[in-house]
LOSE-149579 format. One line per field, with one value per residue (C-alpha): residue number from 1; residue in one letter; z, x, y. Coordinates in Angstrom, 2 decimals. Layout:
# LOSE-149579
n <- NUM; ...
res <- A; ...
zz <- Z; ...
xx <- X; ...
yy <- Y; ...
//
This chain:
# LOSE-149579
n <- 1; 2; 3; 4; 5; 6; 7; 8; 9; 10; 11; 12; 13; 14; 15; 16; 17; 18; 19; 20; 21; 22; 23; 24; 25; 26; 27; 28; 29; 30; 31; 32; 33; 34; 35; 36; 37; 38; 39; 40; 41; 42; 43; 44; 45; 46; 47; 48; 49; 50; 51; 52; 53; 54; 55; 56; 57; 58; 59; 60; 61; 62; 63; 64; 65; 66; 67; 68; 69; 70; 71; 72; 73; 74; 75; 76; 77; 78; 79; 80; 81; 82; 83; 84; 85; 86; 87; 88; 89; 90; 91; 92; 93; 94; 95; 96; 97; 98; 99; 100; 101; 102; 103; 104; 105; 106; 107; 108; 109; 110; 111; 112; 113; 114; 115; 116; 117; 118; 119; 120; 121; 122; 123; 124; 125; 126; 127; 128; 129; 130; 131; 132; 133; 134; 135; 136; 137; 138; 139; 140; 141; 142; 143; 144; 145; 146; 147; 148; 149; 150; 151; 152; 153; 154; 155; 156; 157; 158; 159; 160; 161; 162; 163; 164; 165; 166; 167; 168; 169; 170; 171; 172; 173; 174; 175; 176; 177; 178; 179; 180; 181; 182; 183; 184; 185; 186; 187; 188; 189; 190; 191; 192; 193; 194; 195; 196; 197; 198; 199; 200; 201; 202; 203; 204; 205; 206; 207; 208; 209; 210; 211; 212; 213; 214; 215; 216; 217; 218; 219; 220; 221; 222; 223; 224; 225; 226; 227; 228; 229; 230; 231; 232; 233; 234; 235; 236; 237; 238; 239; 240; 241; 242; 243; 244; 245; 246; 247; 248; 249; 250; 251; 252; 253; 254; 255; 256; 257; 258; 259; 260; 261; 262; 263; 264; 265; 266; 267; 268; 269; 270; 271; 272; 273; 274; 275; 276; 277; 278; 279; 280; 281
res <- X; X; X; X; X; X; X; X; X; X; X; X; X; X; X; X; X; X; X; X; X; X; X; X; X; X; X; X; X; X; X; X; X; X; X; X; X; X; X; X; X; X; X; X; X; X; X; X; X; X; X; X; X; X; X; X; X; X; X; X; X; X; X; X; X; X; X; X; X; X; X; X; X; X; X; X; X; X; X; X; X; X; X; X; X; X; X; X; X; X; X; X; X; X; X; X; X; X; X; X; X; X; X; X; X; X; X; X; X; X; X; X; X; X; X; X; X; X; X; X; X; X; X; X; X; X; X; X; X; X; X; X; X; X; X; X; X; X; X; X; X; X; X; X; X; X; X; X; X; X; X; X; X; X; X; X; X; X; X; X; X; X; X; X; X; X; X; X; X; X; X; X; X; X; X; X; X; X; X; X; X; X; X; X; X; X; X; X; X; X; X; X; X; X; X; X; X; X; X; X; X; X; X; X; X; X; X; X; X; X; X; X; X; X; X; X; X; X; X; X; X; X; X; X; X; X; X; X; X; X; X; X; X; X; X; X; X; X; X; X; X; X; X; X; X; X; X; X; X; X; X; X; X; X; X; X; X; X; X; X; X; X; X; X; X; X; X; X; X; X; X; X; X; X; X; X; X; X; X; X; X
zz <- -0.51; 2.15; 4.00; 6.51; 7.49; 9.34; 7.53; 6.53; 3.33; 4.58; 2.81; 1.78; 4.60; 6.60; 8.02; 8.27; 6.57; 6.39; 2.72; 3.23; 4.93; 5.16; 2.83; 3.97; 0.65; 0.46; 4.13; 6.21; 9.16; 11.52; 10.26; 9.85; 13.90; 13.96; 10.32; 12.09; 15.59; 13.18; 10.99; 13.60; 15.31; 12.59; 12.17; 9.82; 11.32; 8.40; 7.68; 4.92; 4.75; 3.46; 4.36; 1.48; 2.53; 5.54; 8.17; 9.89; 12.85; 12.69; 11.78; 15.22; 17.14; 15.45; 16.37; 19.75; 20.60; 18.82; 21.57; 23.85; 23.20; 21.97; 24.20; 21.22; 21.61; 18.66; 17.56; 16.61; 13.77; 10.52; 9.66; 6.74; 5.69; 3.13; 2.18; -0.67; -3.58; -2.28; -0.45; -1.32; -0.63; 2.61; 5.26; 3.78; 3.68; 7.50; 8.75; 6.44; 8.47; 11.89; 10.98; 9.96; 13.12; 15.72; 13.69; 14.08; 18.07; 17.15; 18.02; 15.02; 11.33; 9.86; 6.59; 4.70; 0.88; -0.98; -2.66; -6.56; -8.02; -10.35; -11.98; -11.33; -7.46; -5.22; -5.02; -1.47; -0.38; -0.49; 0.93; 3.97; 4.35; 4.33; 7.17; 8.91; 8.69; 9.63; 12.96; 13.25; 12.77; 10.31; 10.04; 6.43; 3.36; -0.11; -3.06; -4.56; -8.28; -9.71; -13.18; -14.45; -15.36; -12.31; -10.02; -12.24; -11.82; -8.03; -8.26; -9.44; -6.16; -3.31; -0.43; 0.61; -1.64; -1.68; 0.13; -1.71; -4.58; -4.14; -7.56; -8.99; -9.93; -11.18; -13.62; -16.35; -15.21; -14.14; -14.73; -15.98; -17.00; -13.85; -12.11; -13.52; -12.89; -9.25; -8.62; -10.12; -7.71; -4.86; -4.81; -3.58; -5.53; -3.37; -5.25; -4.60; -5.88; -6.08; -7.32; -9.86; -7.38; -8.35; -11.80; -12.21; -9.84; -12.74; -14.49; -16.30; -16.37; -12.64; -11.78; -13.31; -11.19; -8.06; -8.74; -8.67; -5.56; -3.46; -3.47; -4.73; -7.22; -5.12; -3.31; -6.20; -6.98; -4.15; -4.03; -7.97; -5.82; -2.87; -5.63; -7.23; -4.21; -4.18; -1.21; -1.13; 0.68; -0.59; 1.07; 2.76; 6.09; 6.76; 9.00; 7.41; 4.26; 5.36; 7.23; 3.61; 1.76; 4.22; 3.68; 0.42; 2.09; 1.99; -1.90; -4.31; -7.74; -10.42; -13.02; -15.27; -13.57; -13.24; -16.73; -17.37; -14.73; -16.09; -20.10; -18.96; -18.78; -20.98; -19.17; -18.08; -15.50; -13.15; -11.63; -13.10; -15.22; -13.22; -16.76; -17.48; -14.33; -12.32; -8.60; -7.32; -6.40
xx <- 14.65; 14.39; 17.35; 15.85; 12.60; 11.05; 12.12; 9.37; 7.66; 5.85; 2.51; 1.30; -0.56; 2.71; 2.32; 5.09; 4.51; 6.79; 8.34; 8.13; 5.35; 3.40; 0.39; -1.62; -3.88; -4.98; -4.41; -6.76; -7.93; -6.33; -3.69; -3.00; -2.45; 0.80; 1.57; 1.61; 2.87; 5.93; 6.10; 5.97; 8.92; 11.19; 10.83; 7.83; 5.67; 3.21; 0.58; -2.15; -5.53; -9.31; -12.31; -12.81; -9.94; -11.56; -8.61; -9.21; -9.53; -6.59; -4.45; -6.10; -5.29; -1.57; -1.30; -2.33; 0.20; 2.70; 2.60; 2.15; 5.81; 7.65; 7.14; 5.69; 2.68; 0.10; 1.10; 4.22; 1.83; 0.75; -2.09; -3.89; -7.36; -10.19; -13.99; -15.06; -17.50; -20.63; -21.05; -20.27; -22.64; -21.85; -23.60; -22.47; -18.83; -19.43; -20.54; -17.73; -15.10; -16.59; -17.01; -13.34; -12.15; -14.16; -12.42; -8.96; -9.61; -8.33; -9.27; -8.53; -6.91; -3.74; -5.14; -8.05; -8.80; -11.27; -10.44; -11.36; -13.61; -16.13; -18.32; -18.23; -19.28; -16.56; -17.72; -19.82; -17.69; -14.98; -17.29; -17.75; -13.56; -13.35; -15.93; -13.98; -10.56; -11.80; -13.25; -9.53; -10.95; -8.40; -4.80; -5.09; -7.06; -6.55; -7.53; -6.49; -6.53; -7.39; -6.49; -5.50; -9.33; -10.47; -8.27; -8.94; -12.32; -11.78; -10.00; -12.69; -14.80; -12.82; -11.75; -8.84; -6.18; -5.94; -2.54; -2.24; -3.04; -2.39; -2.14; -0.32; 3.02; 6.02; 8.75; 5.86; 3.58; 5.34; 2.24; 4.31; 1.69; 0.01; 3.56; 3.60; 0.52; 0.75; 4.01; 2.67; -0.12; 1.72; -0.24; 2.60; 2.19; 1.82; 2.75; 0.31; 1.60; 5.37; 6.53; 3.98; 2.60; 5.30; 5.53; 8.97; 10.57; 12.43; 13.10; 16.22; 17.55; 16.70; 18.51; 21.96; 21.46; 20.80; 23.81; 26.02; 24.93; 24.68; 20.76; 17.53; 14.90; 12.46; 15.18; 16.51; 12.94; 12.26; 15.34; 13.89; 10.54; 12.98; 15.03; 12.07; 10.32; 7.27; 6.11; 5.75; 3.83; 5.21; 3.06; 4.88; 3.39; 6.88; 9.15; 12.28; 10.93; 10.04; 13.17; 14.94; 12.14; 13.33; 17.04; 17.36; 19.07; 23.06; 23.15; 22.25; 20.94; 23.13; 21.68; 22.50; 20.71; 17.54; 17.21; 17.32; 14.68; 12.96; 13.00; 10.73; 7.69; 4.78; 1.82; 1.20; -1.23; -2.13; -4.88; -7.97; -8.21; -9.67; -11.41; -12.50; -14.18; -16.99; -16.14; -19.87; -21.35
yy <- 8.04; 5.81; 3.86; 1.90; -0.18; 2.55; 5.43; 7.37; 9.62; 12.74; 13.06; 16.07; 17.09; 16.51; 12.73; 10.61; 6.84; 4.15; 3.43; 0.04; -1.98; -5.26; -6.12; -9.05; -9.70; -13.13; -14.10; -16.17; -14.35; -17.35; -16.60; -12.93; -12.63; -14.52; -12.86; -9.25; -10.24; -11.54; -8.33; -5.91; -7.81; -7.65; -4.09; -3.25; -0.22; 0.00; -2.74; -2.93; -4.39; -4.14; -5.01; -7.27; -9.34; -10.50; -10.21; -7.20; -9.02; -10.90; -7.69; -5.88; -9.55; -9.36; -5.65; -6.37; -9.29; -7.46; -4.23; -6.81; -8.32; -5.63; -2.40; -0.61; 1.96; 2.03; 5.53; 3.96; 1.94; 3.06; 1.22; 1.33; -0.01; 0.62; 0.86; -1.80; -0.99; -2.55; 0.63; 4.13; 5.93; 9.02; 6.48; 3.50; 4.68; 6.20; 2.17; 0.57; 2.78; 1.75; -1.47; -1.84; 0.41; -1.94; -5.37; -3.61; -3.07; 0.72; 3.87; 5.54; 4.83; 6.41; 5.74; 5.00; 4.37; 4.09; 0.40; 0.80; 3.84; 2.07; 3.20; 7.44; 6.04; 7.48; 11.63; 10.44; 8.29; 10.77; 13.33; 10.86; 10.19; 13.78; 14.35; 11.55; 13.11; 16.48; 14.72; 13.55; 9.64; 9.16; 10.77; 10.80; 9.51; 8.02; 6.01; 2.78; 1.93; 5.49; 6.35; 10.04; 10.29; 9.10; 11.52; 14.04; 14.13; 13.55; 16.68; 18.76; 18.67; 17.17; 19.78; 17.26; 16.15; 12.58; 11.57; 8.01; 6.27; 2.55; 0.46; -2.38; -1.33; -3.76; -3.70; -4.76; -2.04; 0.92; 3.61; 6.22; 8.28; 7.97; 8.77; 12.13; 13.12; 12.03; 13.61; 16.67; 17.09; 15.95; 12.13; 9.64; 6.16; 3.56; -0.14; -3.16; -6.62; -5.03; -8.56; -9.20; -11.33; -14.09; -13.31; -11.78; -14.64; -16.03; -13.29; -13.70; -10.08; -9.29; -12.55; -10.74; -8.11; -10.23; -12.15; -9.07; -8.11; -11.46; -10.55; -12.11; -11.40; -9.71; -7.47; -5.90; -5.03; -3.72; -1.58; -0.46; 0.77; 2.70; 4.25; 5.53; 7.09; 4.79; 3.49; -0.80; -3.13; -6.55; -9.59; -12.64; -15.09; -15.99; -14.25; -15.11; -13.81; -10.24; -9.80; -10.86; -8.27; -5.92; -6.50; -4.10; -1.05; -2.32; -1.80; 0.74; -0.43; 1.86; 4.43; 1.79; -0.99; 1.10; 1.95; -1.72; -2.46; 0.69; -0.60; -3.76; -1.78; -3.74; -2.34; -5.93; -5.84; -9.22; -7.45; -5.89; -2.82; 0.06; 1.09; -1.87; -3.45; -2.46; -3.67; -3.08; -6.14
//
């Protein structure tokens, strides 16, 4: 478990990532630059984006201010990005990775995901991340939103072990099933939308347990993500709000607490279904 901002998870091919880092999902490009420069200063290490969201470069501008004021060097990043679904095929994957890289201004990505698996379309496009990573173009590789089926099947031919899967995961989604299967085959979870983007903000029962400890909503569910081992990316353009996001290491939610947190589970998703959507467009 993690106690600090820039403690780190090793990954099972031994890389170090941050627990905690900085999602910028829905962010205007303009405004991404200043939303890095920001996160970096407080203290985040890890940020996350895709090329769907349209920001890569405004993450590579923010990254580049950010060394620029602080001292840091870019090995002391983690930065994360992924290939969308209107192009998995081996060469398509190869250009979406360049593409991203030359956005970011970097030489090189610590990781890379494929962002949904539609329809059976991810066996090239993992071929091509694999290439990649043996080339030493990435540091390590991963998928977002796979089910048990789909990393099962993933299983079956890929040479590399995924490092990641990245999904939406929340007190009302808590993919136990999913858990399992990735701690059994050595997969960390990675949570996207870790407050349901907004939806747990007034939620009544987390709000006792904030009270007790002189903490907000979204820090006592953050905490829940440390104390279970999964890694959180938790979204915010304001400064003052990721240093408060990344203000959940003076307390320590009890066994109690966590089976309370723990009983909300509804299998509520706010994002799509990975079974039931087709991302190719």
């Amino acid at each position: 478990m993690i106690n600090h901002l820039q403690d780190t998870i090793t990954l099972n091919n031994g890389l170090q990532m941050p627990g905690m880092g900085l999602g910028v999902f829905q962010v205007e490009n303009e405004a991404t630059a200043e939303m890095v420069k920001n996160a970096i200063e407080v203290g985040y290490r890890s940020i996350d984006t895709a090329a769907i969201y349209g920001n890569e470069a405004g993450v590579g501008q923010g990254i580049k201010l950010a060394l620029a004021s602080t001292g840091l060097k870019r090995e002391d990043l983690f930065i994360t990005s992924k290939v969308w679904n209107d192009g998995l095929s081996y060469d398509e994957t190869i250009a979406a990775y360049e593409d991203s890289l030359q956005k970011l201004g970097l030489d090189y990505l610590d990781l890379y995901l494929i962002h949904w698996p539609g329809k059976d379309k991810y066996a090239e496009s993992w071929r091509a991340l694999e290439d990649l990573y043996d080339q030493g173009k990435i540091k390590a590789i991963g998928v977002c939103n796979f089910t048990v089926a789909h990393l099962e099947k993933l299983l079956t031919f890929a040479r590399i072990k995924p490092v990641i899967n990245q999904v939406e995961f929340h007190p009302r989604l808590q993919q136990v099933e999913l858990r399992a299967f990735c701690d059994k085959h050595q997969i960390q979870l990675e949570a996207w939308a870790p407050l349901m983007q907004g939806g747990l903000l007034e939620d009544e029962t987390i709000a006792q347990i904030a009270t007790k400890y002189g903490k907000s909503i979204p820090q006592v569910i953050l905490r829940w993500d440390v104390q279970n081992g999964v890694i959180t990316i938790p979204k915010s353009v304001r400064r003052e709000r990721m240093m408060q996001n990344a203000n959940v290491f003076d307390f320590t939610l009890t066994d109690q607490e966590m089976a309370i947190i723990n009983s909300m589970n509804l299998e509520q998703r706010v994002g799509p279904n990975p079974d039931e959507f087709d991302f190719a467009l």
